[in-house]
N, C-alpha and C positions, 0 to 999 in steps of 0.2 A: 542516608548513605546512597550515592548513585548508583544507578542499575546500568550494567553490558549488557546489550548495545543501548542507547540511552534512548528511551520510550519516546522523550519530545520529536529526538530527529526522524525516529521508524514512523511514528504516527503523523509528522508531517509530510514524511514523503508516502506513506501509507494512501495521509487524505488525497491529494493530491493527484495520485497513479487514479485511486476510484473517480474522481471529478471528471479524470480527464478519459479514461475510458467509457464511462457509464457516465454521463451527465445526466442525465432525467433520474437517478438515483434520488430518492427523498433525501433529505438531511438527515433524519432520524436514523433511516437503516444504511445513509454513507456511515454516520459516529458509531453505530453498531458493527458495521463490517471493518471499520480502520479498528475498532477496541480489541476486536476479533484476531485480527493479524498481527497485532503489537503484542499482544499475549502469545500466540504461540511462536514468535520470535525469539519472544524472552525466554520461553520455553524449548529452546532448539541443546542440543546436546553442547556441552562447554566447546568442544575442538569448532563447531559449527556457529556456534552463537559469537565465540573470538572472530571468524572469518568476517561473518554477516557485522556484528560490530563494526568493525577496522573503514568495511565497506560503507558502512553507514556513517559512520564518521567523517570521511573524506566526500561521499555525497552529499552530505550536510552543509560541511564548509562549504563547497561548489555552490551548492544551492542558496549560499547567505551574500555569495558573490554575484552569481547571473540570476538570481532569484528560483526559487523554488519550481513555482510552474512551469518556467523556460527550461528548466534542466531537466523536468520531467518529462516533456515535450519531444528535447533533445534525444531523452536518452530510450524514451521509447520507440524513436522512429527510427533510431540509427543503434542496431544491440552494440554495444560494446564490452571488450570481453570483460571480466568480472562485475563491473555495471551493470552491463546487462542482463548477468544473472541475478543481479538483486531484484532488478526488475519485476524478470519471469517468477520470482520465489513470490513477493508480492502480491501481484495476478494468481498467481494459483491459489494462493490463499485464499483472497479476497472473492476470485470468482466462482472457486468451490462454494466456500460460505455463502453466498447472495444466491447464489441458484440451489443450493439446498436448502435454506430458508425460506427462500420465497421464489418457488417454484417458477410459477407465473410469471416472474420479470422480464421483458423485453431484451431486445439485447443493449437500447441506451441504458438500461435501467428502470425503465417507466414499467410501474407496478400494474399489470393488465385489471386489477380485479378494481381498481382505484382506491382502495383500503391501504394505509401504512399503520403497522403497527402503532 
């Protein structure tokens, strides 16, 4: 059965937003911090989880058209309105979790202690 809003598009634009903010980010705690945001997406109240869907839907196709990273690019350097609150929903997630995880992270994401889980 598929899931609202549909996990493949949240977690590719999930990876994506992390790449592109935090690049020195390991791979390991990027697929940890995208699994992290995609779950409490899905987790969002029905009236909230319809919006964020709908939104992530139509990012999605965007993103299948100018490609993923360009649009992430796009959409981070220029807010647009509901866009761009996907965005910021995103980032907070993601940057809550990475800095409460693992304290020590830089601000590209390069882990100070050079340990990755």
């Amino acid at each position: 059965m598929p899931t609202f809003p549909p996990r493949g598009l949240v977690a590719e634009f999930c990876e994506q937003v992390v790449a592109s903010d935090l690049p020195d980010l390991p791979p390991d705690r990027r697929d940890v911090t995208v699994a992290f945001a995609t779950r409490r997406i899905a987790g969002l109240p029905s009236p909230m989880k319809l919006a964020v869907g709908l939104v992530a839907v139509v990012v999605g196709g965007l993103g299948r058209v100018v490609g993923t990273r360009r649009l992430v690019g796009l959409l981070a350097s220029r807010p647009l309105p509901i866009a761009g609150e996907y965005v910021r929903l995103v980032r907070s997630l993601t940057y809550a979790f990475v800095w409460e995880t693992w304290p020590d992270t830089t601000r590209s994401g390069r882990p100070l202690d050079g340990v990755t889980p």
